[in-house]
C-alpha positions in Angstrom: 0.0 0.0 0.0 1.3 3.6 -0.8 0.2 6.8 1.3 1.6 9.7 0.5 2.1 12.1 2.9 -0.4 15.1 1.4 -1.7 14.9 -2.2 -4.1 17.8 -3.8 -7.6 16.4 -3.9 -8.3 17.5 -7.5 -11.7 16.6 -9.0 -13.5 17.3 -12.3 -14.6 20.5 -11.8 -11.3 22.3 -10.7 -10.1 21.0 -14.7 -13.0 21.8 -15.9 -12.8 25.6 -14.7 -8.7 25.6 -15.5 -10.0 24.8 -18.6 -12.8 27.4 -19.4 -9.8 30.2 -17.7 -7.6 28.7 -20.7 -10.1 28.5 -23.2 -11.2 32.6 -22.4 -8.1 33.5 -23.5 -7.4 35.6 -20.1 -4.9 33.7 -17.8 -2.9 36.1 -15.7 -4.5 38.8 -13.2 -8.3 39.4 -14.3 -12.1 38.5 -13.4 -11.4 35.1 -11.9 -9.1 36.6 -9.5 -11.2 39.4 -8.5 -14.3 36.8 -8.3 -12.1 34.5 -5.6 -10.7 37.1 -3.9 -14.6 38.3 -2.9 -15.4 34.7 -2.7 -12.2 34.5 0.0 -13.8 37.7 1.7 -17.4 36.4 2.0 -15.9 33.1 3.5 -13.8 34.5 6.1 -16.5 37.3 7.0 -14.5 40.5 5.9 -15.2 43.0 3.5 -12.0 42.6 1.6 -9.1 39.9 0.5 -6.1 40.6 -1.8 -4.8 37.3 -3.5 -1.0 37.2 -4.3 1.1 34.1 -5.4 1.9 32.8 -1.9 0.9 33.5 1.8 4.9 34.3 1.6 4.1 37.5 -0.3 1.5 38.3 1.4 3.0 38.2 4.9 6.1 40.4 3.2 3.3 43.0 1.4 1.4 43.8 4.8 5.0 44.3 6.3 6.0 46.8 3.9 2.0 48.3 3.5 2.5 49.1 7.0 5.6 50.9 6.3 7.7 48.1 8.8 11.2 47.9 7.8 14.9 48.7 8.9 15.3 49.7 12.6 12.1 47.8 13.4 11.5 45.0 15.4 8.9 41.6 14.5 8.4 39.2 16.6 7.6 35.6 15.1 7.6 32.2 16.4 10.5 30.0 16.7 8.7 26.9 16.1 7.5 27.3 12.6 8.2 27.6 8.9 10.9 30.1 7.3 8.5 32.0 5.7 7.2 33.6 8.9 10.6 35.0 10.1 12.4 35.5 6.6 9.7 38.1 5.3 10.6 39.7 8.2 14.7 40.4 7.2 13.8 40.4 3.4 12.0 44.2 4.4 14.8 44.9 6.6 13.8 44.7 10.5 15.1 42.4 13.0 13.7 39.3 13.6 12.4 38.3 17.2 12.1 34.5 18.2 9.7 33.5 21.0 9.7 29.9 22.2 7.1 27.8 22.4 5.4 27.3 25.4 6.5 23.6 27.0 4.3 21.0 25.3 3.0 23.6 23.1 3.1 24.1 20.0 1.9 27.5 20.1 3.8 30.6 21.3 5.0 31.1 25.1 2.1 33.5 25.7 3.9 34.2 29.2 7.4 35.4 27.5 5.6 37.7 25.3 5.6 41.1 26.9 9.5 40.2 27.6 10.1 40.4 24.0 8.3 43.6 23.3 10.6 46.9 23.2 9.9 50.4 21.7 11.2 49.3 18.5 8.3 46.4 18.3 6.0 47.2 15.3 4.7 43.6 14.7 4.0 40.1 15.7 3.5 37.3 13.4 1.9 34.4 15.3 1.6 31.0 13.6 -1.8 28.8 13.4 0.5 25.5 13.1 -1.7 22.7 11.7 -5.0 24.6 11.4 -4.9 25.3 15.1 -5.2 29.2 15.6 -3.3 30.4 18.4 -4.8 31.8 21.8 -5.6 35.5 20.3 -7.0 37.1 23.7 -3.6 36.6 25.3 -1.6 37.5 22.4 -3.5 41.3 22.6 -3.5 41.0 26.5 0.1 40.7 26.2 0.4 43.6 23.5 -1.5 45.7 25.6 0.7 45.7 28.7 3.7 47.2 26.3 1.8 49.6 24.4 2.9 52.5 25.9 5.9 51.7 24.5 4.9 51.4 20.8 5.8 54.3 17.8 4.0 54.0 15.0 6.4 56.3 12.5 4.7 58.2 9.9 3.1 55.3 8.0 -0.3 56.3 7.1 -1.8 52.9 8.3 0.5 52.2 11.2 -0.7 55.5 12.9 -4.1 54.0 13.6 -2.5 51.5 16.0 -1.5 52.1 19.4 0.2 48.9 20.2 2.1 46.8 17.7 0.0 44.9 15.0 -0.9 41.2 14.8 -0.1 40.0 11.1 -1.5 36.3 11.6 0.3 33.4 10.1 -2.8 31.6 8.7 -1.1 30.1 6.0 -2.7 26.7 7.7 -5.8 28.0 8.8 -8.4 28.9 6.7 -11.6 27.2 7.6 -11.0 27.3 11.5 -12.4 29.3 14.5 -11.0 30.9 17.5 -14.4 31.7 20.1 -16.5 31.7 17.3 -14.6 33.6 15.1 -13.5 32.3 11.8 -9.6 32.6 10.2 -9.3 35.9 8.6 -11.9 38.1 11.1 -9.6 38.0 14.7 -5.8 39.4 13.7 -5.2 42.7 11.9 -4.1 40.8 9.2 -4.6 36.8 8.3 -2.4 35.3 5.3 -3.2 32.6 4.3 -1.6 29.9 1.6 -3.1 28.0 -1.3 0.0 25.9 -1.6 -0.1 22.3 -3.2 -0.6 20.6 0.1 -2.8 23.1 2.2 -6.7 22.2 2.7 -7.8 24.4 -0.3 -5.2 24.5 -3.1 -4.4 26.6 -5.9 -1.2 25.5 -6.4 0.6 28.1 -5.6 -1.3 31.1 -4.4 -2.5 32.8 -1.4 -4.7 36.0 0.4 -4.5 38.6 2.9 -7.8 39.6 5.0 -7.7 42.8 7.7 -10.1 43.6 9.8 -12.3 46.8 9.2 -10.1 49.9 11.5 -11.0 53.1 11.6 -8.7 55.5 9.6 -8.2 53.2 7.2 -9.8 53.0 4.0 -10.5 49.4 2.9 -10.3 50.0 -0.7 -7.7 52.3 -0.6 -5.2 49.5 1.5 -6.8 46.9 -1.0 -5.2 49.3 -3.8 -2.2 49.5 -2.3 -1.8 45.6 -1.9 -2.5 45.9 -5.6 0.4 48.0 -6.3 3.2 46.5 -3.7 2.3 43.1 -5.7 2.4 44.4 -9.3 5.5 46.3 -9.6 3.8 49.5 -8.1 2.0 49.6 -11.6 -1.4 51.7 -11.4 -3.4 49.5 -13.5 -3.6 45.7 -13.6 -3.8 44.1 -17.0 -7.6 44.0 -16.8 -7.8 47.7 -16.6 -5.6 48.1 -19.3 -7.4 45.4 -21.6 -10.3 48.7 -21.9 -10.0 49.7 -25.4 -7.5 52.6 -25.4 -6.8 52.5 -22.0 -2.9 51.6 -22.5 -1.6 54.1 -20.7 -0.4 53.7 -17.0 1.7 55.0 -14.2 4.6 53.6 -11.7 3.3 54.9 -8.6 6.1 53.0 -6.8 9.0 50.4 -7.0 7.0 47.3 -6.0 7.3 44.0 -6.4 5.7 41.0 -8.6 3.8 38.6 -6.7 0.1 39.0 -8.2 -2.2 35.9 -8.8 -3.3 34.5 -11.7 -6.7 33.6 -13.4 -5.7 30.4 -14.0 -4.9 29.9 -10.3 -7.9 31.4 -9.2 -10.1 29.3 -11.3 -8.6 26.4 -9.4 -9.4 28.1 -6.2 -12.7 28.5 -6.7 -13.8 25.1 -7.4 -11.4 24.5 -4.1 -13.2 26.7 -2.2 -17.2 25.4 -3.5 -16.1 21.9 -2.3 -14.1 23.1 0.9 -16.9 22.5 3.5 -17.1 18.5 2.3 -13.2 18.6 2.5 -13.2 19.8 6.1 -15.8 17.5 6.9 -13.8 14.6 5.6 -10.2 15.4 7.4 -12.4 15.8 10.8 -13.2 12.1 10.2 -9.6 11.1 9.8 -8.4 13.2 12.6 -11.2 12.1 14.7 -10.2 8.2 13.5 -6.3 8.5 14.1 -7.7 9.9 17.9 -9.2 7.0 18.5 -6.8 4.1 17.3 -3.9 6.0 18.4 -5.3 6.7 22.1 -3.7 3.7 23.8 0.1 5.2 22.6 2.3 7.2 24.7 1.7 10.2 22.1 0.8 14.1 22.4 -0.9 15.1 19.7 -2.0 18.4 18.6 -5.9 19.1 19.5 -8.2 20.1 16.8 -11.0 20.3 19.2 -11.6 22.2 22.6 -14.1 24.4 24.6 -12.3 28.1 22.6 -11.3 26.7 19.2 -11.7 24.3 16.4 -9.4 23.7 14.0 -9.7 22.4 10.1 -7.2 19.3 10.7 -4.5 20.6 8.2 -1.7 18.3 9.9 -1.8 15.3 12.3 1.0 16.4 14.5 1.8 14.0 17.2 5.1 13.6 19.7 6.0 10.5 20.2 6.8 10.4 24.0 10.2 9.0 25.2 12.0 8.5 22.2 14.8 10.7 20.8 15.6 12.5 17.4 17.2 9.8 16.1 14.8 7.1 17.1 12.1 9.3 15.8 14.2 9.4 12.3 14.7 5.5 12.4 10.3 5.3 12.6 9.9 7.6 10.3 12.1 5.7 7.8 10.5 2.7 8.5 7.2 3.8 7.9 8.5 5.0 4.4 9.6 1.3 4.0 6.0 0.4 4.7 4.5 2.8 2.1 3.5 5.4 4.6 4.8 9.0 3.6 4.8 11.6 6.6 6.9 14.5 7.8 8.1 16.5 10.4 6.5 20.0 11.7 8.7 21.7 11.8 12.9 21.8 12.5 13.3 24.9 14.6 14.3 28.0 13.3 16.9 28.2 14.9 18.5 24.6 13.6 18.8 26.0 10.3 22.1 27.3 8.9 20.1 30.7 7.7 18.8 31.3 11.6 22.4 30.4 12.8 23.9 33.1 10.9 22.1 35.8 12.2 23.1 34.7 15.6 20.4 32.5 16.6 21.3 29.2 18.8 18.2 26.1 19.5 20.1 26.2 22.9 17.9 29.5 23.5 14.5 28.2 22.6 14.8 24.5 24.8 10.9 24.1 24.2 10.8 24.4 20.4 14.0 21.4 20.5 11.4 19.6 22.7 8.7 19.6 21.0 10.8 18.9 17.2 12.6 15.9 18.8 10.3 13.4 18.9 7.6 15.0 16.3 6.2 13.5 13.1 3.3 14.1 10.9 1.2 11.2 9.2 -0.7 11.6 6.2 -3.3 13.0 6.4 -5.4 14.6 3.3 -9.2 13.8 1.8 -7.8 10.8 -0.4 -7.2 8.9 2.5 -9.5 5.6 2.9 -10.3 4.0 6.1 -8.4 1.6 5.4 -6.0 3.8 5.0 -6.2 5.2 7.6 -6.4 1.6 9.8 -2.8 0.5 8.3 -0.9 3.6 8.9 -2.3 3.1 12.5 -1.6 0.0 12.0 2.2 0.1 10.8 3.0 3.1 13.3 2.2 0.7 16.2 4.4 -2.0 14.8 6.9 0.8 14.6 6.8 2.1 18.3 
């Protein structure tokens, strides 16, 4: 039998509408894009979303929309992916690792306020595995320091008093924090449409904000517009108008816009995402179950404040070491079984230990990576699937 580890769950009708964007002879920025990224909106509950070609970009636009850059400070988990910290050098402020909290996955909640400092203009938390972190502390904490926070002269900054929360939600979309969906709790939520998160469009992803006073919706819309397409004033659609060639460079941006062709894919995603979070319930709610009688920690989906939309089957794997955990996971691959690990510190990676960062400093995050792995776990999965891989990780312990 072979499982691999997270394959996109692509039906007829996300070809058929790839198709119909091929056939329409409009395949870069245009109507399909604009039609997901109000689709994207109405789902999460905002009045706006901006789609860009990864939740990467997105993290990196809102940072620079927000006018965050050298001599600034963002403070990001330590326990995550790269993307959530290196956005934060590529616009030229320093990156701020918190630890996780001991058998946590999740930020150190307590260690927070230690981190913040006058030069603090951000914090990117991280919804690992569709989990979204605990919000109400994350603002408590933000709002013991705020007498400490500068905003600068960026237009959209000024509206804050305390340092803004630019979520990580690259693996949440779909899930709730007290009632709230993904997208409608930080400042900001970006989110990813990679090949292996819950609703794909390959590569892709969108930024929601919450409505603030002093800011003009449309306006920071526009300018999310221009930061992604080389600070052009008119997208190819707008210039399509008969006679309407003519544009302006507003400013230096960047290129990181989404496609039509990648929206059409999104939107067929996104009609069948409520049977695909229905369907990775069941297998999380199954590996619960068979898995109970291990000496595991696994990440929670489900509790009184939160549910999550079962992006990854995280699980530690009590006892054993980094190398033992290696040996499993090998074995497993032997067996057919493809998983992973979520995730190698920040701090382990030759990038983090450059800039001066040492896994000494964050004990918790080393913890909690040790003795991690991640089984497969995606809406292709059978039953039976689902029964060996139970099965084969038992034999394997």
């Amino acid at each position: 039998m072979m499982i691999p580890f997270s394959p996109p769950d692509i039906s007829e009708l996300e070809i058929n509408n790839v198709v119909e964007a091929l056939k329409s002879g409009w395949i870069t920025t245009g109507p399909k894009t604009k039609n997901f990224e109000k689709r994207i909106a109405d789902y999460c509950g905002t009045e706006k979303a901006a789609c860009m070609s990864s939740a990467t970009s997105c993290l990196e636009m809102t940072l620079r929309a927000l006018g965050i850059g050298k001599g600034d400070e963002v403070i990001t988990s330590a326990y995550t992916y790269t993307a959530s910290a290196a956005v934060i050098e590529h616009v030229g402020a320093k990156i701020v690792l918190l630890d996780v909290k001991k058998d946590s996955f999740h930020l150190d909640y307590d260690r927070l306020p230690d981190l913040i400092t006058e030069k603090t203009k951000a914090i990117i938390p991280v919804d690992i595995g569709g989990v979204m972190c605990d919000y109400d502390r994350i603002f408590a904490a933000l709002e013991i320091k705020k007498h400490l926070f500068s905003p600068g002269n960026n237009k959209y900054l000024k509206t804050f008093d305390r340092p803004v929360v630019i979520a990580d939600a690259a693996h949440s979309l779909g899930s709730y924090y007290k009632g709230k969906k993904s997208g409608t709790v930080a400042d900001f939520s970006c989110f990813s449409f990679h090949a292996v998160k819950n609703l794909t469009t390959a590569e892709g992803g969108a930024v929601t904000w919450l409505h603030r006073d002093g800011i003009d919706n449309e306006e920071l819309y526009n300018d999310f517009m221009l930061l992604s397409l080389h600070g052009q004033s008119k997208d190819a659609l707008k210039k399509n108008t008969p006679g309407s060639w003519e544009y302006d460079i507003i400013t230096t941006g960047y290129k990181c816009n989404m496609t039509d062709i990648l929206a059409s894919f999104g939107l067929a995603q996104l009609e069948r995402y409520d049977n695909l979070l229905k369907r990775r319930r069941e297998i999380v709610e199954e590996y619960d179950s068979r898995l109970s009688e291990l000496n595991t920690l696994s990440l929670k989906h489900f509790g009184r404040d939160y549910t999550g939309n079962c992006h990854l089957y995280l699980m530690r794997l009590n006892g054993i070491d980094e190398n033992r955990r290696n040996q499993i996971i090998s074995y497993l691959a032997e067996q057919g079984i493809g998983c992973n690990v979520h995730y190698k510190p920040l701090p382990m990676h030759t990038a983090y230990k450059n800039l001066g960062f040492d896994i000494k400093d964050f004990p918790n995050s080393y913890d909690q990576y040790k003795n991690e792995i991640s089984l497969p776990l995606h809406t292709l999965l059978t039953d039976e699937q689902v029964e060996y891989v139970c099965k084969k990780l038992k034999s394997a312990i």
